[in-house]
Each structure stands twice: as C-alpha cells, then as structure tokens.
C-alpha positions in Angstrom: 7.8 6.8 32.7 4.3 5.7 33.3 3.2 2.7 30.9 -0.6 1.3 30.7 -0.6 -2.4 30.2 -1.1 -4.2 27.6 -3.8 -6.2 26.1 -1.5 -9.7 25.0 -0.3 -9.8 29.2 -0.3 -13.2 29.9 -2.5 -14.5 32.4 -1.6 -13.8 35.7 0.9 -11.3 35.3 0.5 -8.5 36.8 -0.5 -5.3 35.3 1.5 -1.8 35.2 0.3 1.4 36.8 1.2 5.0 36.7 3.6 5.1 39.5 2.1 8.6 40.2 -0.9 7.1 41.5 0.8 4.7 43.6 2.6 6.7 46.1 -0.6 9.1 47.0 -2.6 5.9 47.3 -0.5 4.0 49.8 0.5 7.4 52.0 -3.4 7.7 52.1 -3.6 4.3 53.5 -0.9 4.3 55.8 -2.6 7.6 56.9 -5.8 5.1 57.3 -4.0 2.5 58.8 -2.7 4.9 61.6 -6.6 5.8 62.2 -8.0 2.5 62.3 -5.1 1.6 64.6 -5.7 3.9 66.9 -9.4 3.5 67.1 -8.5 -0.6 67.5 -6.4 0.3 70.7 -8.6 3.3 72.2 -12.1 1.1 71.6 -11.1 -2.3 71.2 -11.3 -5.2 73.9 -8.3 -5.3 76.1 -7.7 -8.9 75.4 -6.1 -8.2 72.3 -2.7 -6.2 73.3 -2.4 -2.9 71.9 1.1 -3.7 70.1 -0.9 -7.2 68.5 -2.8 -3.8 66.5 0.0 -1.6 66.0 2.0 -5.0 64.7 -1.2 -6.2 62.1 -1.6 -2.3 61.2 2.1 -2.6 59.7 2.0 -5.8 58.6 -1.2 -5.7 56.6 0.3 -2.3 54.5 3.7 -5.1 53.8 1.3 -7.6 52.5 -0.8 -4.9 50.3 2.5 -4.6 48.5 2.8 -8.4 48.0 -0.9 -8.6 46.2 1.1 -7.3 43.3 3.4 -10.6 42.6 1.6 -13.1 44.8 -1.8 -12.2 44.9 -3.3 -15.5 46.6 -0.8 -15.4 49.6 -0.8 -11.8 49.8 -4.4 -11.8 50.4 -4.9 -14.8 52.6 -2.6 -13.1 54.6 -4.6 -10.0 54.8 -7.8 -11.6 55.6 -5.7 -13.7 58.6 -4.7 -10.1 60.0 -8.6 -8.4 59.0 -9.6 -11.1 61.4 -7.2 -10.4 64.4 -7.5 -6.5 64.4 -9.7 -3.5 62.7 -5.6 -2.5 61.9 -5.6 -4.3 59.0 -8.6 -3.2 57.9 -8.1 -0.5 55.2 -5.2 -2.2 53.9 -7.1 -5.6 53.7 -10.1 -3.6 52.0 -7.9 -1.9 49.7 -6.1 -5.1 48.5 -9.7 -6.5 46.7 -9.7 -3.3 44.6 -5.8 -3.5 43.7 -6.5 -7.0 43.1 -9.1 -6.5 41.1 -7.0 -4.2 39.0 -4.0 -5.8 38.7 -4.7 -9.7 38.1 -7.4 -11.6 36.2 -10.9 -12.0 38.4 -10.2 -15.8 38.7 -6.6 -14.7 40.8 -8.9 -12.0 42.4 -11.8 -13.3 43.7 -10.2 -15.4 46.3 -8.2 -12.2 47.8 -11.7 -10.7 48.1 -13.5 -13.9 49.5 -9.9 -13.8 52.1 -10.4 -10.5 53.4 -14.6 -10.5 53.9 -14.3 -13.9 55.7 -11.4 -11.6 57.8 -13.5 -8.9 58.3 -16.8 -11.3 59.4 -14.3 -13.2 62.0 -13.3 -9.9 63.2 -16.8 -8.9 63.7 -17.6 -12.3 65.6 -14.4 -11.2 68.0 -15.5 -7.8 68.4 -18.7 -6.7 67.6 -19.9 -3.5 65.6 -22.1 -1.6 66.4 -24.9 -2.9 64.1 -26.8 -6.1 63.7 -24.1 -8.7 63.1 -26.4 -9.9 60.0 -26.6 -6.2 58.3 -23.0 -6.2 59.1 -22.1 -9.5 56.9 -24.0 -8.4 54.2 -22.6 -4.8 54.0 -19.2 -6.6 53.8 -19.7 -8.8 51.2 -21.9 -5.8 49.1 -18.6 -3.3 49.8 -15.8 -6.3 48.3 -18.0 -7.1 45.2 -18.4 -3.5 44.7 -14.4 -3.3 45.2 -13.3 -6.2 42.6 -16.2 -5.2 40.0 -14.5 -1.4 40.3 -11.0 -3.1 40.0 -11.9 -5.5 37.0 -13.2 -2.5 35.5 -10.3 -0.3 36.1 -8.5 -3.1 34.5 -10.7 -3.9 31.3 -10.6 0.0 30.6 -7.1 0.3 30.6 -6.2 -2.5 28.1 -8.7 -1.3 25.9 -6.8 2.1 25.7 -3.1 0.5 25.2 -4.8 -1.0 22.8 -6.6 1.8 20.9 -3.2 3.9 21.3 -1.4 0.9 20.1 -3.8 0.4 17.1 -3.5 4.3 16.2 0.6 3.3 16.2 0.3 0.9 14.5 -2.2 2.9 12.0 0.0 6.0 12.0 3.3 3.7 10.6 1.1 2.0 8.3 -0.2 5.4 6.7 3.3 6.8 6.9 4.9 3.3 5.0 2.0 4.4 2.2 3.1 7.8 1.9 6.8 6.5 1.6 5.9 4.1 -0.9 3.9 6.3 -3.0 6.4 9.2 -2.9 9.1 6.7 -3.9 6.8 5.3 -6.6 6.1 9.1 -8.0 9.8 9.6 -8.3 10.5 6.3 -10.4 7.6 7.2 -12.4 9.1 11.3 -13.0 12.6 9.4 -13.2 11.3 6.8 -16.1 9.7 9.7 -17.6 12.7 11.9 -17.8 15.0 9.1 -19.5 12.4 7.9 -21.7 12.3 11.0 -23.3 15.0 13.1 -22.8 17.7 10.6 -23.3 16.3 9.7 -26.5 16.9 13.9 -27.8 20.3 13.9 -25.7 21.3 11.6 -27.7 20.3 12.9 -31.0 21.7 16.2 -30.3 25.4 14.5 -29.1 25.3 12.1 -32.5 24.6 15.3 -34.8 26.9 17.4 -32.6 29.6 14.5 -32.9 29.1 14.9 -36.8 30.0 18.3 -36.7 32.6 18.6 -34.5 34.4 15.0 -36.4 33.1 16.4 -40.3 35.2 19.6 -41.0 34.8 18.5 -44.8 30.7 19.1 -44.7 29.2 21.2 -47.1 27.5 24.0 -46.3 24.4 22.5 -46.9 25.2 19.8 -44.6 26.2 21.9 -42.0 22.9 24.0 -41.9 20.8 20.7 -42.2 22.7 19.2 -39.4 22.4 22.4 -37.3 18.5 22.3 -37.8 18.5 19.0 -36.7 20.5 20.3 -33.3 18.3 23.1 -33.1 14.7 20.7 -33.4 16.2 17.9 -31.0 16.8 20.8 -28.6 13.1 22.4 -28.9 11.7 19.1 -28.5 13.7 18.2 -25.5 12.5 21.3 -24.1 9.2 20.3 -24.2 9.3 17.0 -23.2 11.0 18.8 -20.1 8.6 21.0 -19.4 6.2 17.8 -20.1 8.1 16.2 -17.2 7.9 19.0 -14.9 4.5 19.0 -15.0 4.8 15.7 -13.4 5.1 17.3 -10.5 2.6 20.2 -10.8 -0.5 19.0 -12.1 -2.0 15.4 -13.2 -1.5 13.5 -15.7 -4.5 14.3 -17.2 -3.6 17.8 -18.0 -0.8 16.9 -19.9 -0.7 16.5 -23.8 -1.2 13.5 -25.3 1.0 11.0 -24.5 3.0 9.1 -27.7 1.9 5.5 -28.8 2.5 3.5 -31.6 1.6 6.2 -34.5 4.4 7.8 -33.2 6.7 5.4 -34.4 7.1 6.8 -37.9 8.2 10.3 -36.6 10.4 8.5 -34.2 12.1 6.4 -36.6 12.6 9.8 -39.0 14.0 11.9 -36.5 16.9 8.8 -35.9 17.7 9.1 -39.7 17.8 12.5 -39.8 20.4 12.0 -36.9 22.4 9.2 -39.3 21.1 6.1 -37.9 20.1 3.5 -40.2 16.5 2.4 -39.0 14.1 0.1 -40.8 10.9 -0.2 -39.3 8.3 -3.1 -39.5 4.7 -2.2 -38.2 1.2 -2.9 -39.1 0.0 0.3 -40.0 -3.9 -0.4 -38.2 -2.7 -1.1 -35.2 -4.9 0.2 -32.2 -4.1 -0.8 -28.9 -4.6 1.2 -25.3 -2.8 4.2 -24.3 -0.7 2.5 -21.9 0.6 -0.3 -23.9 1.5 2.0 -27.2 2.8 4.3 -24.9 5.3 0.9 -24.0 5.9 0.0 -27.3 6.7 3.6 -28.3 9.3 3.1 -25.1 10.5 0.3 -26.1 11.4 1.4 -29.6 13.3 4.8 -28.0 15.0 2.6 -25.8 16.2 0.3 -28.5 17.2 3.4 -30.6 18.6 5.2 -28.1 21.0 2.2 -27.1 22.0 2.0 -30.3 23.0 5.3 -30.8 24.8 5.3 -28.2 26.9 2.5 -27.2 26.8 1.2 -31.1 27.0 4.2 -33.6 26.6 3.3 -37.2 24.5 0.3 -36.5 22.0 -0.7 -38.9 18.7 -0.8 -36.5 15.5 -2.9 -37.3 12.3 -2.4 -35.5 9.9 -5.3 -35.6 6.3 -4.3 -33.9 3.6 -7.3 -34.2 0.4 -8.8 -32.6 -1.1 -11.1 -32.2 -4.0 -12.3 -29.9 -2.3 -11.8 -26.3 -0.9 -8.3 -27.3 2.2 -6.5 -29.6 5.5 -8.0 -29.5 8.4 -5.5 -29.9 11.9 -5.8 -30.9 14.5 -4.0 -31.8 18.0 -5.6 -33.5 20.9 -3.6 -33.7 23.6 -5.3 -36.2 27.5 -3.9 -37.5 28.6 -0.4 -36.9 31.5 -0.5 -34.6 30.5 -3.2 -32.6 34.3 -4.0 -31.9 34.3 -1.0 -29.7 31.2 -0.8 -28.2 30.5 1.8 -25.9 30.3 0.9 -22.1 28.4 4.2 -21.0 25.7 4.1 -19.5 23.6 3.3 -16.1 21.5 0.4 -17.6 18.9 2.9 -16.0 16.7 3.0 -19.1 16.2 -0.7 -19.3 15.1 -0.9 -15.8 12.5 1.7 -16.2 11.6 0.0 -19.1 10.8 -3.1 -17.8 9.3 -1.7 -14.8 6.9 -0.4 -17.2 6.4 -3.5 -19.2 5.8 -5.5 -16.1 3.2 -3.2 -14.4 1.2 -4.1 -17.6 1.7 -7.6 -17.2 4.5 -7.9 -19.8 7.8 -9.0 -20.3 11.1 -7.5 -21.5 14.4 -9.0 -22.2 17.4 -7.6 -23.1 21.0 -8.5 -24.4 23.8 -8.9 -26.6 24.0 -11.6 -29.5 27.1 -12.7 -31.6 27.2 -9.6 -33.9 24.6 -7.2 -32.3 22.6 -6.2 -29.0 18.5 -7.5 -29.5 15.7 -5.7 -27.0 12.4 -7.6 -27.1 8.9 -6.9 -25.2 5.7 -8.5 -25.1 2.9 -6.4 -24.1 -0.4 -8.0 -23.4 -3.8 -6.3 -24.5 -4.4 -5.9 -20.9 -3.7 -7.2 -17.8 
C-alpha cells in the first residue's frame, strides 16, 4: 500500500514514499555504484587499494539507506567515503536529493554540505579532469540543485495528502448533510402523517365504536353516524394524498395548509364524533402560517388524545395572545378517567413539540388530579 505523507508530520520524522519507486531507484544506483567502482579501480591512483573502492562502493549504498532514520550520521558518513573514493559517489550524490525529500531542509542541508565537502576532498586526492576551481563550483551548483529538487518533491507531496485529505474530509461532511437532511424530511413526512391522519383515525374508530357498542340506535342515528364514517374517511384520504405529496413535489404546491380558522371546523367534526368540546378563541386572530399551522396542531393533538385514551371527556380549548405570541391549551376533565387508555407511542407529542420548538416555542404536556392538560406557547416569530 503506497501512502503520501502527511502534512501534521512532526519535524524530523521522516516522510513515506511509494515503495514502488524505491526499489527501481536503489537497483539503479547500485547499477551506478558498480560503474563508478569500476572506473575508481581502472583510472584511479594506485595508492588507494582497489578493494578500499569496492569496500566504500558498498558501504556508501548501506549508509544511503540510513539517511532515512538518521539523516545527520548517515550523511556525514557519505561525505567521509565521497572523500576516500569516486565509489561512493552516486550513492553520496543521491543521499542530498532523498534528503531533501524526506526530512525538513534544516536536517538536510548538512547531508548536502557533508557530501560536497566529500566530493571537493576527493577532487584534492585525485584530480578531474577540469580546473579544480570549475570543479568546486559545479559541485556545490549540482547539491543545491539536488536539495531544492528534494524540498520540492517534498512540499508537493504534503500539499496533495492534504488536498485529498481536505476532499475526505469534504466528501463526509457533504454525506453527514445529506443524512441529516434525509432524516429531517422523514420526521417532517412522519409529523405530518400523525398530525393529520391520527386525528380522522380516530374519529372514524370513536364513531365505529358507537356503532358496533349502540345496537339500540335509531335509524336516523345510524345513517348520521355512518356519514360521519364516510366524511372522516374522504378527508383522511386527502390528507393522505396531501402527505404523499410530501415526497413528490414542494411544499408549495400543496393546498393551503390549516391555521387557526380552522379551529371551528375542527372542533365540529369532534362533536359530530361525540366529544364534548368547548372552544375559547379570539375570533381576529391573524398570526403567520407557521404558527397557526401549530396552534391548529396543537388543538388536534389535544383532541385527539382525548379521544383516545379518555373517551367521554369534556374537552376545553383555550387559544390566546398576547404580545410574545398565542398561548394554547387544551384541558380534558371526567369521562372514564378511571380507566384511561395506555395506547399509544407518545409519538404525536414529540412531533408536536418538535414543531413548537423549531419556532422558538414551548410545549408541555401531562396529567393533573382529574384530567390530562396540553399547553403551547408560540411566539410571533422567532
């Protein structure tokens, strides 16, 4: 696995490579090595033994491995064997540029300052053949030009761990979004759908319960409780089809959403079901879509509760304002509150108050000594 280092490395540590490009690189130089070996013992002075080249030819490409963990005696060692034979010469060379690469320029510099005095001490022992003074310059020109390359080599590849490590970090951070904003969409559709279909359900299992319990209805009782089966049905069928298209199209293209002039109609369908309801509302109040659209919540909730998990309550609805916003709540007293029903998720409240809160509300919810009271204070806006 081939890793590109990264851009927090602390200093002096060394860097990581491909290990692809490490394996060409050092057959190439032991091929070098071999060459400038050779050319040491077939052209070099005979005071220096030809195994004293063949030795510093070996050991210079074991120290080019050591410039990796210890890069100062690694290369003072390499300029010490640059200066004793030509050997050690592409290995020494070479260690400036993987210096360079590797480690910081403060750890590099001095491998490169190592192996050019090496290579000028060499040229005092043995002579090129060109001006010692062109020679000295060429050698410092060619290990600049090798630990600039290196330092180079170096800078570029943190920058790309840390672009790739940005666009990660970027990618996660778009793909935590999308999660969220899925998850929210779903509480949304899911607060929808109880909001307004629990609130029919309920209707149509009340009147249903009256049918099924009251064999001694009249006629006309019968029929007036079956149209009130048949409208809670229709209307949950569009509220439905109102949620579904949730999912289809925006909100915008939806029908009007209900607010607090809904109230009455909501309050007359629950009698017509047999809940006692009295209702307390101004009759000019006009507040924002989203907050009557909460109050009208908050009403069906309370109703809905009632209906359920109190049946034969008497219900009161109390919707006022003030100068911060409307203040709902909803009292449910009697009926068989011995027996009180424990159906029920406690799903409707928490959507509830998750949309109280998002406009900077508050809801609270919970039994009393002879009932169950919901309140919620919606602010004008947030």
């Amino acid at each position: 696995m081939t890793t590109l280092p990264q851009p927090d490395c602390p200093p002096g540590t060394a860097a990581r490579v491909p290990l692809a490009s490490v394996v060409p690189a050092l057959a190439g130089l032991a091929v070098l090595t071999g060459l400038a070996t050779w050319t040491a013992i077939t052209q070099g002075s005979s005071a220096v033994p030809a195994a004293v080249d063949v030795a510093v030819g070996l050991l210079s490409l074991g120290a080019l491995l050591l410039v990796r963990d210890s890069p100062l005696p690694a290369g003072l060692l390499l300029g010490a064997l640059a200066a004793v034979s030509p050997a050690a010469t592409p290995a020494a060379t070479a260690g400036t540029l993987v210096a360079g690469r590797l480690h910081p320029v403060r750890l590099a510099w001095p491998v490169a300052a190592a192996s050019a005095v090496g290579h000028a001490v060499q040229a005092m022992v043995r002579p090129p053949g060109m001006l010692v003074g062109w020679w000295l310059l060429c050698d410092v020109a060619v290990h600049a030009a090798l630990l600039g390359w290196g330092a180079y080599a170096r800078t570029r590849a943190e920058l790309v761990a840390a672009w790739r490590e940005r666009a990660v970090r970027a990618e996660r951070e778009q793909a935590r979004r999308v999660d969220e904003a899925r998850m929210a969409e779903r509480t949304r559709i899911a607060r929808e759908m109880h909001d307004t279909l629990a609130h029919r359900l309920s209707l149509l299992a009340t009147t249903a319960g009256a049918l099924e319990y009251r064999p001694d209805l009249t006629p006309d009782q019968v029929a007036h409780a079956a149209g009130v089966v048949r409208a809670s049905a229709g209307e949950a069928l569009a509220e439905l089809r109102e949620v579904i298209g949730l999912l289809r199209s925006g909100p915008d293209e939806l029908r009007p959403v209900p607010g607090v002039g809904d109230l009455g109609a909501l309050v007359e369908e629950s009698r017509l079901a047999g809940t006692d309801v009295v209702l307390s509302a101004p009759d000019d109040l006009d507040v924002p879509a989203a907050v009557g659209l909460a109050v009208y919540r908050a009403c069906q909730e309370g109703l809905t509760n009632a209906r359920r998990h109190a049946p034969g309550s008497r219900v009161r609805i109390d919707v006022t304002r003030s100068e911060d916003g409307v203040a709902v709540r909803v009292d449910d007293r009697g009926g068989t509150r011995g027996r009180r029903s424990a159906d029920g998720s406690g799903t409707g409240l928490v959507g509830l108050a998750e949309r109280v809160e998002l406009l900077g509300g508050h809801l609270d919810a919970g039994p009393t000594e002879d009932g169950f009271v919901l309140t919620a204070s919606v602010p004008w806006s947030r």
